[in-house]
C-alpha positions as CSV (number, residue, x, y, z in Angstrom):
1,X,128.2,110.5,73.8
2,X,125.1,108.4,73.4
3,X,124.4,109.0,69.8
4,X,127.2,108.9,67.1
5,X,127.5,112.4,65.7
6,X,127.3,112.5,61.4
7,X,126.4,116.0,60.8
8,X,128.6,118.6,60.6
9,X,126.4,121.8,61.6
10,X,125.6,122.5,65.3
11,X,122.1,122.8,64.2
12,X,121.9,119.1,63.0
13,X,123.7,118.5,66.0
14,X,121.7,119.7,68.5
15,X,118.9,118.3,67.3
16,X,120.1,114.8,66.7
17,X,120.9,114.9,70.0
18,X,117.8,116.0,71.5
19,X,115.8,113.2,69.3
20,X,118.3,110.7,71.4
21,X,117.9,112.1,74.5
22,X,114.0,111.9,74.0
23,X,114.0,108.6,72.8
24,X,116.2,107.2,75.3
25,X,114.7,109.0,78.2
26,X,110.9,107.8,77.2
27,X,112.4,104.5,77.0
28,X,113.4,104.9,80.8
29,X,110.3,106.6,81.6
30,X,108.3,103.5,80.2
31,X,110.0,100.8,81.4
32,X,109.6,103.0,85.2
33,X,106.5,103.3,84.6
34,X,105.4,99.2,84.0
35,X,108.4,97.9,86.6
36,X,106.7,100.2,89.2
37,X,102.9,98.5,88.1
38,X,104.0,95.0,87.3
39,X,107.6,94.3,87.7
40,X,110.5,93.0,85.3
41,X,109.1,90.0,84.4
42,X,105.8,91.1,83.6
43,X,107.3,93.8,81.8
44,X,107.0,92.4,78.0
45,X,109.3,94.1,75.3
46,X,106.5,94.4,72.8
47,X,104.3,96.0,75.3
48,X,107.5,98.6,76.2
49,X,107.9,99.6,72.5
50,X,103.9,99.8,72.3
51,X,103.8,102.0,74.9
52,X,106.8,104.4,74.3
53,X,106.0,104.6,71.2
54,X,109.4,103.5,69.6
55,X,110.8,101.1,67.1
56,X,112.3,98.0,68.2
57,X,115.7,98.6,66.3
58,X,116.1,102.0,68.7
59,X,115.7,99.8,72.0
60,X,119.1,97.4,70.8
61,X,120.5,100.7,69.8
62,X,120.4,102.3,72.8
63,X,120.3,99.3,75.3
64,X,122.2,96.5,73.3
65,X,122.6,94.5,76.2
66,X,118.2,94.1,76.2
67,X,115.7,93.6,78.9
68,X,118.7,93.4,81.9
69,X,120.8,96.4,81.1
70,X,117.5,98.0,80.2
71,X,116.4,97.7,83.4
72,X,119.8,98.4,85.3
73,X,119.5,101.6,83.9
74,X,115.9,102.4,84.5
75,X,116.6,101.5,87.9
76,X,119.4,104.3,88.1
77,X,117.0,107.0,86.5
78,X,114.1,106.0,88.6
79,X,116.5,106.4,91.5
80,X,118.0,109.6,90.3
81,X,114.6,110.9,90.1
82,X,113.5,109.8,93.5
83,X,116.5,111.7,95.1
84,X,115.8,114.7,93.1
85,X,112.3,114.8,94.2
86,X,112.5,113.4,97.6
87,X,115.3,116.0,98.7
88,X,112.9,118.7,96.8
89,X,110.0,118.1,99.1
90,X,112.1,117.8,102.3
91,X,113.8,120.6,101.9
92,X,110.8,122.7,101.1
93,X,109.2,122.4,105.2
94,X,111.7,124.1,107.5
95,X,110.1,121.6,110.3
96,X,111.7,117.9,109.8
97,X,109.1,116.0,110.9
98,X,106.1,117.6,108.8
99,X,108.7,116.8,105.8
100,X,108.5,113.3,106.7
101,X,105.5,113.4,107.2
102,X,104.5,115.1,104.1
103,X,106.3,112.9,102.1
104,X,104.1,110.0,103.5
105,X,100.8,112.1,102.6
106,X,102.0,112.7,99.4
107,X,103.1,109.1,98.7
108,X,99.3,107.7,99.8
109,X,97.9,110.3,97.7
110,X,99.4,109.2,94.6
111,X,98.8,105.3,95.1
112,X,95.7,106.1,95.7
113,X,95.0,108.2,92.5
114,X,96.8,105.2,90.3
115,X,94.3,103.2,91.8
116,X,96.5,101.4,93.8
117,X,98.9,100.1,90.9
118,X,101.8,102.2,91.1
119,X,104.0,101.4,93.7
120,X,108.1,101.5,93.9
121,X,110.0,100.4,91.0
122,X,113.0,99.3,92.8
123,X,111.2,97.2,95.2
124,X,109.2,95.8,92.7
125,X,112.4,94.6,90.9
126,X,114.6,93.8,93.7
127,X,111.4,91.4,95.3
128,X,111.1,89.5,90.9
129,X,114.6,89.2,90.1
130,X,117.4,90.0,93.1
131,X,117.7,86.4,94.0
132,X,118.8,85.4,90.6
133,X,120.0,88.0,88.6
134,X,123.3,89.7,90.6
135,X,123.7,92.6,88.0
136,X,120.0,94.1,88.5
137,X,120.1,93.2,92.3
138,X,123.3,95.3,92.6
139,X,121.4,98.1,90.8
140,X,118.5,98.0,93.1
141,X,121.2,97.8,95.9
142,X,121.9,101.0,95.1
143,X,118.8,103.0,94.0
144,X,118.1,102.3,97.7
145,X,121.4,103.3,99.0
146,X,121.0,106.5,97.0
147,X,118.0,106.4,97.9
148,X,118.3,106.5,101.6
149,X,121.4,109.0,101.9
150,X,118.5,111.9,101.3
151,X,116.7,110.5,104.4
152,X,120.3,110.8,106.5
153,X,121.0,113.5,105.3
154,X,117.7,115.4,106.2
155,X,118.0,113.8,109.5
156,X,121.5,115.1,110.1
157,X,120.4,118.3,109.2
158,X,117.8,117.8,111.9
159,X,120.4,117.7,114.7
160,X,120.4,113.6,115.0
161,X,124.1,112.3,115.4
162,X,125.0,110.2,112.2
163,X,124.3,106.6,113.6
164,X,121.0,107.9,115.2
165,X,120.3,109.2,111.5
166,X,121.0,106.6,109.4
167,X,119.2,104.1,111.7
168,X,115.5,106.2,111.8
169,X,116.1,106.8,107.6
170,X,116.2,102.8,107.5
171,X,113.6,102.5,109.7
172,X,111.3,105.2,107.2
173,X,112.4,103.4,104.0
174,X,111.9,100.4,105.5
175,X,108.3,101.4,107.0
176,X,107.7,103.4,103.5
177,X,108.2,100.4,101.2
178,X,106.2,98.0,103.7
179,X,103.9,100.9,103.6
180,X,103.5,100.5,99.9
181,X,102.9,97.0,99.5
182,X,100.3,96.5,102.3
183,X,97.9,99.2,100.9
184,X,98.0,97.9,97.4
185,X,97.6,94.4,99.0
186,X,94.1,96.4,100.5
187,X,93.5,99.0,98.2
188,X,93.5,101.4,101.5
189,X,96.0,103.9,102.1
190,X,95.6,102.9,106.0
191,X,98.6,101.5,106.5
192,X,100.5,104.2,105.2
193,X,98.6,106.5,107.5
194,X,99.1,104.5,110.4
195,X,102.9,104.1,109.3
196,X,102.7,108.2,109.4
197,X,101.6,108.4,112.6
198,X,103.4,105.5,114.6
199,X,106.9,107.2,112.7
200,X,106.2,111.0,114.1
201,X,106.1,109.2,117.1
202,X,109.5,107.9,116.7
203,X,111.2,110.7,115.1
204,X,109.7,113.3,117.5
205,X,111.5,111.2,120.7
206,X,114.8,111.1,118.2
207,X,115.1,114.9,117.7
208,X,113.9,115.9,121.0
209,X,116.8,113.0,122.5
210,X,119.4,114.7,120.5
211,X,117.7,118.3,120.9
């Protein structure tokens, strides 16, 4: 239970623990939000509580261990909500490929309309704080992981063995994340167009291999 029950009615209940719920959740959604513009160590917790809107007792409350399990577990909701969406897309075009592809269009569609600021929280965390900090990289570790189980799994769906699978999804996360970083480093979303194309290319030779 995240927040210590006192009241006795289900009413009371129910709504105390919506209010934690909320708070904890926009918590999550806010630190997301800043790791995926400027990274943990950018990430100030003044500007956090500013911007969520919350007291700073509630953040100790809720994350007593502060900035690093804060961000351990904004890493697993980010990642939770990446699956959830990812798999949501894919599975919504019966053709494999125009998934992918789909998913590519709408990724350079939304960097684009953030002005090229927002790009993946997980790699922005993994590329401050992984080579020092072994609890967060582990976290990141396994956002991807998750992460990139949706790709196989859409893959193997596809009719590519499970070797075949997991090797293109590495190679799209891979190219997805590169992707990312060179068109904020250009403010273009031509890389992640070329990226598109040069991966149909790929994945249309896999699945007509294995056809």
């Amino acid at each position: 239970m995240l927040y210590r029950l006192v009241y006795s009615s289900r009413g009371a209940m129910q709504k105390r623990l919506t209010k934690t719920a909320t708070t904890r959740t926009r918590l999550l959604d806010t630190a997301g939000q800043l790791f995926r513009c400027q990274g943990f160590h950018a990430t100030g917790l003044d500007e956090l509580l500013r911007r969520s809107g919350t007291p700073k007792g509630s953040l100790y409350h809720y994350f007593p261990g502060g900035k690093e399990q804060l961000a351990i577990e904004t890493l697993g909701h980010v990642a939770a909500e990446l699956e959830q969406r990812t798999s949501a897309l894919l599975s919504s075009r019966r053709d494999p490929l125009k998934a992918l592809r789909k998913l590519l269009q709408f990724t350079a569609k939304s960097l684009a309309e953030s002005g090229f600021r927002d790009g993946c929280p997980i790699a922005a965390v993994t590329l401050d704080v992984a080579s020092d900090r072994e609890s967060i990289r582990q976290a990141c570790e396994q956002g991807f992981r998750n992460w990139l189980k949706v790709f196989v799994q859409h893959l193997r769906h596809a009719g590519l063995t499970e070797r075949r699978a997991k090797s293109i999804a590495t190679l799209f996360l891979a190219s997805l994340e590169g992707g990312l970083i060179l068109s904020r480093a250009q403010k273009s979303v031509a890389p992640l167009n070329a990226i598109a194309n040069e991966l149909a290319l790929v994945i249309q030779a896999s699945l007509a291999a294995h056809a």
